[in-house]
C-alpha positions in Angstrom: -13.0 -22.3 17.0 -14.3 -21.4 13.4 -11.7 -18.6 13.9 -8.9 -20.2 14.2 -6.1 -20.7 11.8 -5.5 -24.6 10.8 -1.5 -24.4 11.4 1.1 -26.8 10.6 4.5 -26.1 12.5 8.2 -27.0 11.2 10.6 -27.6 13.9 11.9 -28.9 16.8 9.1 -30.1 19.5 10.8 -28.5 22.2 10.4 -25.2 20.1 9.3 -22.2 22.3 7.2 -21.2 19.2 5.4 -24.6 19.0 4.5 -24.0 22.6 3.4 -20.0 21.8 1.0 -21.7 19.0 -0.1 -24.1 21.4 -1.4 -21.6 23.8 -2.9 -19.1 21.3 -6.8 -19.2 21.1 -6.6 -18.3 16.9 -4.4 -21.5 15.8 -5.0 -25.3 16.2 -2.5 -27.0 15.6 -3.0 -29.8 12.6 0.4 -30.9 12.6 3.7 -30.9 13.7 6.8 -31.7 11.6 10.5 -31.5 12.0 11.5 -31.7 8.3 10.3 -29.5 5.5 10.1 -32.6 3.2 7.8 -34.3 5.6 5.6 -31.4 6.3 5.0 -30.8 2.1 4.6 -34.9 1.9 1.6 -35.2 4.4 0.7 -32.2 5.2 -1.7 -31.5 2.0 -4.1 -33.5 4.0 -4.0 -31.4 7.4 -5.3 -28.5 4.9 -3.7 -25.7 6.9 -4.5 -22.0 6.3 -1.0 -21.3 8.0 2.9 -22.8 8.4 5.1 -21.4 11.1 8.7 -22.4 10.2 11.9 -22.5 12.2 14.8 -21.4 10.4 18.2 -21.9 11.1 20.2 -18.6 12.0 20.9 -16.2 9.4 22.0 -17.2 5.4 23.3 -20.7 7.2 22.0 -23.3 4.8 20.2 -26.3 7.0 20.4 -29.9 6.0 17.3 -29.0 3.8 19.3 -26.1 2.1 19.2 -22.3 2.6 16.3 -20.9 4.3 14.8 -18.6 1.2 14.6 -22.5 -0.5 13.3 -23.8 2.5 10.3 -20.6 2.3 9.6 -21.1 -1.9 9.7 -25.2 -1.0 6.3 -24.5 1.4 5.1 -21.7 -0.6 4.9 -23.6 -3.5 3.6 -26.8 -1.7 0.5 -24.8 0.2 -0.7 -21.9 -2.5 -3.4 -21.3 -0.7 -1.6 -21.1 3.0 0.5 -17.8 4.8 3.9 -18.9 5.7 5.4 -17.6 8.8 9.3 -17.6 9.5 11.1 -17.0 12.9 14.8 -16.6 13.0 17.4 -15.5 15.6 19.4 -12.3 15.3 18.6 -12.3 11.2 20.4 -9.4 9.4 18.3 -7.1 7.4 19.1 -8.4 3.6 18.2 -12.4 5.1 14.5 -10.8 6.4 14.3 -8.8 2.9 15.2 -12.3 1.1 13.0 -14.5 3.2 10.4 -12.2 2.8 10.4 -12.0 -1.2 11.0 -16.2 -0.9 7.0 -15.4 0.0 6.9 -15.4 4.1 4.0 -13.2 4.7 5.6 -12.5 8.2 9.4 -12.9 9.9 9.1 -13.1 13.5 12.1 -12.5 15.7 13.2 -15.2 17.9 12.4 -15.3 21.1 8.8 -14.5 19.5 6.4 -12.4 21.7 3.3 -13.1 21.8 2.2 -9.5 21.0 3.4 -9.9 17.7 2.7 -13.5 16.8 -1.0 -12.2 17.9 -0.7 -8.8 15.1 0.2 -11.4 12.4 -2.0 -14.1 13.2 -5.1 -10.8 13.2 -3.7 -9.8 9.6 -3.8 -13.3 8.3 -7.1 -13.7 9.5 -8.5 -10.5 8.4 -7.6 -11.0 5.1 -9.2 -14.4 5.0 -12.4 -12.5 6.4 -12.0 -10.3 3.5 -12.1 -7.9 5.8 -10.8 -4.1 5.5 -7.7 -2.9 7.4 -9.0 -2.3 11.5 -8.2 1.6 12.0 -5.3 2.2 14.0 -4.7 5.7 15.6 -2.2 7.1 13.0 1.1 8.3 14.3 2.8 11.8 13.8 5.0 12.8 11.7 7.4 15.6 12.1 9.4 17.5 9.4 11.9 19.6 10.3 13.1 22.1 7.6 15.2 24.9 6.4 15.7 27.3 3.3 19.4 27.2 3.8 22.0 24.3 4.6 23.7 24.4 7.5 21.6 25.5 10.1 21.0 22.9 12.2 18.5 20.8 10.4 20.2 17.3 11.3 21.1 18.2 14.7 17.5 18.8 15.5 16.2 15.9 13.8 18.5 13.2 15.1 18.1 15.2 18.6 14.7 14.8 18.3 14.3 11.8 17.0 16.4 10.1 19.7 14.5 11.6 22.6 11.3 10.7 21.4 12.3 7.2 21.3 13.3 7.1 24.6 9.7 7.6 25.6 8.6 4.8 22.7 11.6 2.8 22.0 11.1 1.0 18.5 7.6 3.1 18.0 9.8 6.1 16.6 11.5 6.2 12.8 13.3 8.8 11.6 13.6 9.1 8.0 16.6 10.8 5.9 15.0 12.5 2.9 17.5 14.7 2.2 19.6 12.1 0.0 21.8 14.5 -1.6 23.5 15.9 1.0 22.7 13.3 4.0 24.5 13.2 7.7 21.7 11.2 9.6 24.0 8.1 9.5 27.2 10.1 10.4 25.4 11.9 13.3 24.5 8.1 14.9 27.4 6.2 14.1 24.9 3.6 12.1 26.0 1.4 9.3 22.7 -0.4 6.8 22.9 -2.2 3.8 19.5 -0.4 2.9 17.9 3.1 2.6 14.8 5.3 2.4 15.6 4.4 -1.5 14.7 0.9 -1.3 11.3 2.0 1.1 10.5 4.6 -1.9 11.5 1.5 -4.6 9.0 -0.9 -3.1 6.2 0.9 -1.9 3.9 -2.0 -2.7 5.7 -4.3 -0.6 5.9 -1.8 2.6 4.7 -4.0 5.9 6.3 -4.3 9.1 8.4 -7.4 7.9 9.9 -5.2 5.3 10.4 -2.0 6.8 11.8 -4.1 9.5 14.9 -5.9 7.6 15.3 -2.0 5.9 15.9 -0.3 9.0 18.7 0.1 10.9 18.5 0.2 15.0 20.3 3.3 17.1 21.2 2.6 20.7 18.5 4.4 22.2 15.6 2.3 20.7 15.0 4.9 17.8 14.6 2.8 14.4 15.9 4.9 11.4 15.6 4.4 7.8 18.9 6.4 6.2 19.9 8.0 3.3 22.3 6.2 0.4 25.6 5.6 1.4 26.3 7.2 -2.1 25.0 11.0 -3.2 21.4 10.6 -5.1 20.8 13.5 -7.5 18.0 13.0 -8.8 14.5 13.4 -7.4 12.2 11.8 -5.0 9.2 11.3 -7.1 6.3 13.2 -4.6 3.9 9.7 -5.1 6.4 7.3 -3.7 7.3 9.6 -0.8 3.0 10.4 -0.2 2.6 6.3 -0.2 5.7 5.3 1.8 4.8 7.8 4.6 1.0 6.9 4.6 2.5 3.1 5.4 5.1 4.4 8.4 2.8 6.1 9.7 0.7 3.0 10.1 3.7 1.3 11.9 5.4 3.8 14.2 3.9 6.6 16.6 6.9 9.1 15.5 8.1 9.9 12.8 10.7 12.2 12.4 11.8 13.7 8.8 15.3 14.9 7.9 14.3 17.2 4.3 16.4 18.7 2.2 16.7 22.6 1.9 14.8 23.2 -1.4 10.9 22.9 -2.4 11.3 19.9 -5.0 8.1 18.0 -5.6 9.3 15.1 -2.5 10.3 17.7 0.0 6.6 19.2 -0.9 4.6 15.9 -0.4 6.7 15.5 2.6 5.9 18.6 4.0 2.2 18.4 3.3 1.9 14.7 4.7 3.6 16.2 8.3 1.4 16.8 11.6 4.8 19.5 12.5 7.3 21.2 10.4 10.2 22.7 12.7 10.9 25.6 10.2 14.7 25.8 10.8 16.3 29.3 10.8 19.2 31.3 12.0 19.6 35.0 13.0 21.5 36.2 10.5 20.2 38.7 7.4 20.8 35.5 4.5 19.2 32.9 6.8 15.8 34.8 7.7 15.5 36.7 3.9 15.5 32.6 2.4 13.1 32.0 5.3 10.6 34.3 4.5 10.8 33.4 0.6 10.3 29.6 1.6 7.2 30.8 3.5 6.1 32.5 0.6 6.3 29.8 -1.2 4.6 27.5 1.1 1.7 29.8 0.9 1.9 29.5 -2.8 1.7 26.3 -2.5 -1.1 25.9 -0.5 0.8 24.1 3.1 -0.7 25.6 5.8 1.5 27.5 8.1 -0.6 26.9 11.0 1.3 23.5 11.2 4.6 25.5 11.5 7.0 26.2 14.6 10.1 28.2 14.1 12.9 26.9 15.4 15.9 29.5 15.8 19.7 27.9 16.7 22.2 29.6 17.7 21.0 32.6 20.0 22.9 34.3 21.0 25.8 34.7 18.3 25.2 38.6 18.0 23.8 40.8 18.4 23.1 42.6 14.6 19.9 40.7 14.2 17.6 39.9 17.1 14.6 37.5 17.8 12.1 40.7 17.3 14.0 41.3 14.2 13.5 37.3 13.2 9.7 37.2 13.8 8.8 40.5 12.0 10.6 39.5 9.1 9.3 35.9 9.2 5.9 37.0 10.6 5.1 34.1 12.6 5.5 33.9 16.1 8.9 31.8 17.3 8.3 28.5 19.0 11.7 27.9 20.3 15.4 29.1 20.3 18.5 26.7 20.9 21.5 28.1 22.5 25.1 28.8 20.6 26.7 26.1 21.7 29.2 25.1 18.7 32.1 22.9 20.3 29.3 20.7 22.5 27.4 20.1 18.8 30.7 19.3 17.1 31.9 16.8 19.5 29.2 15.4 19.9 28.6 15.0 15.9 32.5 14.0 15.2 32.1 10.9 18.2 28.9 9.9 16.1 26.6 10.3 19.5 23.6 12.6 19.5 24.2 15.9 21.7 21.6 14.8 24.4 23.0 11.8 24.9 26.8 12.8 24.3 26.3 15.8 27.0 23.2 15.6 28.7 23.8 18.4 30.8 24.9 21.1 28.3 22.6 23.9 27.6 21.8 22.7 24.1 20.8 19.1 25.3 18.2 20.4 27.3 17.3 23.2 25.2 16.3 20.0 22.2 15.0 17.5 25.1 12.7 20.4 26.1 12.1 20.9 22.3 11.3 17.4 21.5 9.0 17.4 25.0 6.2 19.6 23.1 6.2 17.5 20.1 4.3 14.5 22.8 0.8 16.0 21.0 -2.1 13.9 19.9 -2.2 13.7 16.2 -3.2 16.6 13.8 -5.4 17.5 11.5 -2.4 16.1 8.8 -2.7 12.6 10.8 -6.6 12.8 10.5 -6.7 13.5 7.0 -4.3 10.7 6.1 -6.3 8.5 7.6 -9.0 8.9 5.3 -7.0 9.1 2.2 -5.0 6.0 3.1 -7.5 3.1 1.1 -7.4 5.8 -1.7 -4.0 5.5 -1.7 -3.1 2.3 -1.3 -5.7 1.3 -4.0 -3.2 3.9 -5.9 -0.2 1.3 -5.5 -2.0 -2.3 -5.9 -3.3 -1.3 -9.4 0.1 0.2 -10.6 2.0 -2.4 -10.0 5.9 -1.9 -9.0 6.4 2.0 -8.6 9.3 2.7 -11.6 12.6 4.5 -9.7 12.6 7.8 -8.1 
C-alpha cells in the first residue's frame, strides 16, 4: 500500500468514478466530499497526494461557480496534491482552460479504467522521481512534394484515415503546411485550435492538452489542423522537432501534411519522419522540381533511404513514362495511383476522404493498398528519437515558453 495515492474525491457518492477509485489497487481513498468547500475545509488533514473532481458539464457554472474556479479553488488549497478532473462531452477550449486552472489530468466521462490507471502511473512516477518508462515510439509519416498540386493532401488524409481504422484514436495527422492548408476542407472538420497552438505551447504538450487541441474525424483518426486563417511566416524548426518528439509519444501514427518548399520546419519535419511519401507527377515540371528537391535533401544531409515515391495520376499520357520518372529521379518508384480526377474531386467537394466516399474506385484501393505497407515496425528515425527525447525535453523545461513561430 506504500504505493498508493492518498485521494480525496469531490462528488456525488453514487459517482461511477468514486466507485473506479474504489476498486483501483494505487488509490485509498481518505475522503469523500460532495462540496468543494467542504473538501478544502477538512480535507488538509486527510493529507492527500491526489483529488479527483467531478465537474459539471462543459463551461456550466455549478452552485460553487465555474469549473476552472472550482480547479484553482483545490489547487490552491492542496499545493502539494495532482488534481484530476472528469467531465462529460467537454469541448476542447473547456479541457484547454481546465487544464491551465492546474488539473494535471481531464478524464472523459464514462472514465475507463485504462486511462485513470496511465494517469494515476504518471502521478506516481513523478512522486518516485522517477524518469519517463520508455514506450515503443510511434511512426511518423511525411508525405511531400516539390510542387503544389499533386496530390499531397489527398494522400495524407487517405492515409491517414485508413490507418486509423486499424488504430482508431492511436493515429494524428498533422497539417504543417499552414500557408496553403486543405486538411480541414478534405474532412469536413471544424476546431477552435491548430498545429499553432501545439507549436506555441510545447512545454505544456501531454495527452490532456493535445487532447482538447484536436479535433476528431468520423473514422477514429484524431487530427490537429492548420489555422483557419493563412500563416505566412515560418514554423521555427525547434518547436516543430519538440512538438513531434511529444506526438510521437502519444499516438502510433502520425501522418504529416508538409508544405512544398525546404524551409527550416518542413526540414525538421522531414528529418524527424520514419517515411516521407515523395509526391510526384509524370509530367517534365513535376519530375525536374523532384529531382532538385532530392538534391537538396542530399545537401542537406536527409537520408533518402527513408524515401518512397509516390507517382498520382498514371496514366494521363503518355509523353513521360514511369522508366522516364525513375531515371530522372533515380530512385526506384514505390507506388503509382491511378488518374482518377472526378472520383478525387467529389469526394474532396462532399468533404469525405476518397476511400471512404468510394471505396470501390480504383484510386480508393490503390491508397488503402498504399497506406497497407506503411503497418511497419518503427525505423531507425523512431529509434533515434527515442534517445534524443530527455535531450530534448530538457531543451524546453529550461527555456521556458517557446516565443511564436
Amino acid at each position: 500500500m506504500s504505493e498508493a495515492l492518498r485521494t480525496i474525491f469531490v462528488g456525488g457518492v453514487d459517482s461511477p468514478v468514486r466507485r473506479l477509485l474504489g476498486d483501483t489497487p494505487t488509490t485509498v481513498l481518505v475522503g469523500e466530499f460532495r462540496r468543494v468547500a467542504q473538501a478544502v475545509q477538512e480535507g488538509g488533514a486527510r493529507r492527500p497526494d491526489l483529488l479527483v473532481v467531478d465537474l459539471p458539464d462543459d463551461r456550466a457554472a455549478g452552485p460553487e461557480g465555474p469549473p476552472a474556479k472550482v480547479i484553482e479553488t483545490l489547487t490552491r488549497a492542496f499545493p502539494d496534491a495532482a488534481v484530476f478532473a472528469t467531465g462529460l462531452n467537454p469541448s476542447a477550449d473547456f479541457v484547454i482552460e481546465i487544464i491551465r486552472a492546474g488539473a494535471v489530468e481531464f478524464l472523459l466521462r464514462p472514465v475507463e479504467p485504462g486511462h485513470l490507471a496511465a494517469a494515476l502511473e504518471k502521478v506516481l512516477r513523478l512522486r518516485r522521481g522517477a524518469p519517463a518508462p520508455t514506450h515503443r515510439a510511434g511512426r511518423i509519416t511525411s508525405v511531400f512534394s516539390s510542387k503544389g498540386g499533386l496530390g499531397v493532401t489527398t494522400v495524407a488524409t487517405n492515409v491517414a484515415v485508413c490507418l486509423a481504422e486499424r488504430s482508431p484514436r492511436r493515429t494524428l495527422l498533422v497539417d504543417l503546411d499552414t500557408r496553403q492548408s486543405d486538411v480541414a476542407t478534405f474532412l469536413n472538420l471544424r476546431s477552435t485550435y491548430s498545429v499553432v497552438d501545439a507549436l506555441e505551447n510545447t512545454e505544456r504538450l501531454d495527452a490532456s492538452f493535445l487532447q482538447g487541441l484536436v479535433a476528431q474525424h468520423s473514422s477514429g483518426l484524431l487530427v490537429l489542423p492548420a489555422p483557419s486563417r493563412i500563416e505566412r511566416g515560418q514554423l521555427a524548426p525547434e518547436h516543430v522537432q519538440v512538438m513531434l518528439e511529444v506526438v510521437r509519444s502519444h499516438f502510433d501514427h502520425v501522418v504529416l501534411d508538409l508544405r512544398h518548399d525546404l524551409d527550416p520546419g518542413t526540414v525538421a519535419a522531414l528529418e524527424a519522419s520514419d517515411t516521407i511519401l515523395f509526391v510526384t507527377g509524370l509530367t517534365v515540371s513535376a519530375l525536374r522540381s523532384a529531382a532538385a528537391s532530392l538534391a537538396a535533401f542530399r545537401h542537406l544531409g536527409i537520408s533518402t533511404a527513408r524515401l518512397k515515391v509516390v507517382v498520382m495520376r498514371e496514366g494521363t499520357g503518355a509523353d513521360v513514362t514511369l522508366k522516364h520518372a525513375q531515371d530522372t529521379i533515380g530512385l526506384p518508384i514505390h507506388w503509382r495511383t491511378p488518374s482518377d480526377y472526378h472520383t478525387v474531386v467529389s469526394a474532396i467537394n462532399g468533404g469525405e476522404p476518397v476511400v471512404t466516399a468510394s471505396p470501390r474506385s480504383k484510386i480508393a484501393r490503390s491508397l488503402r493498398e498504399l497506406a497497407g505497407t506503411l503497418h511497419n515496425r518503427p525505423g531507425a528515425a523512431a529509434r533515434a528519437a527515442a534517445g534524443r527525447q530527455a535531450s530534448l525535453m530538457r531543451l524546453v523545461w529550461t527555456k521556458g515558453t517557446p516565443g511564436d513561430v
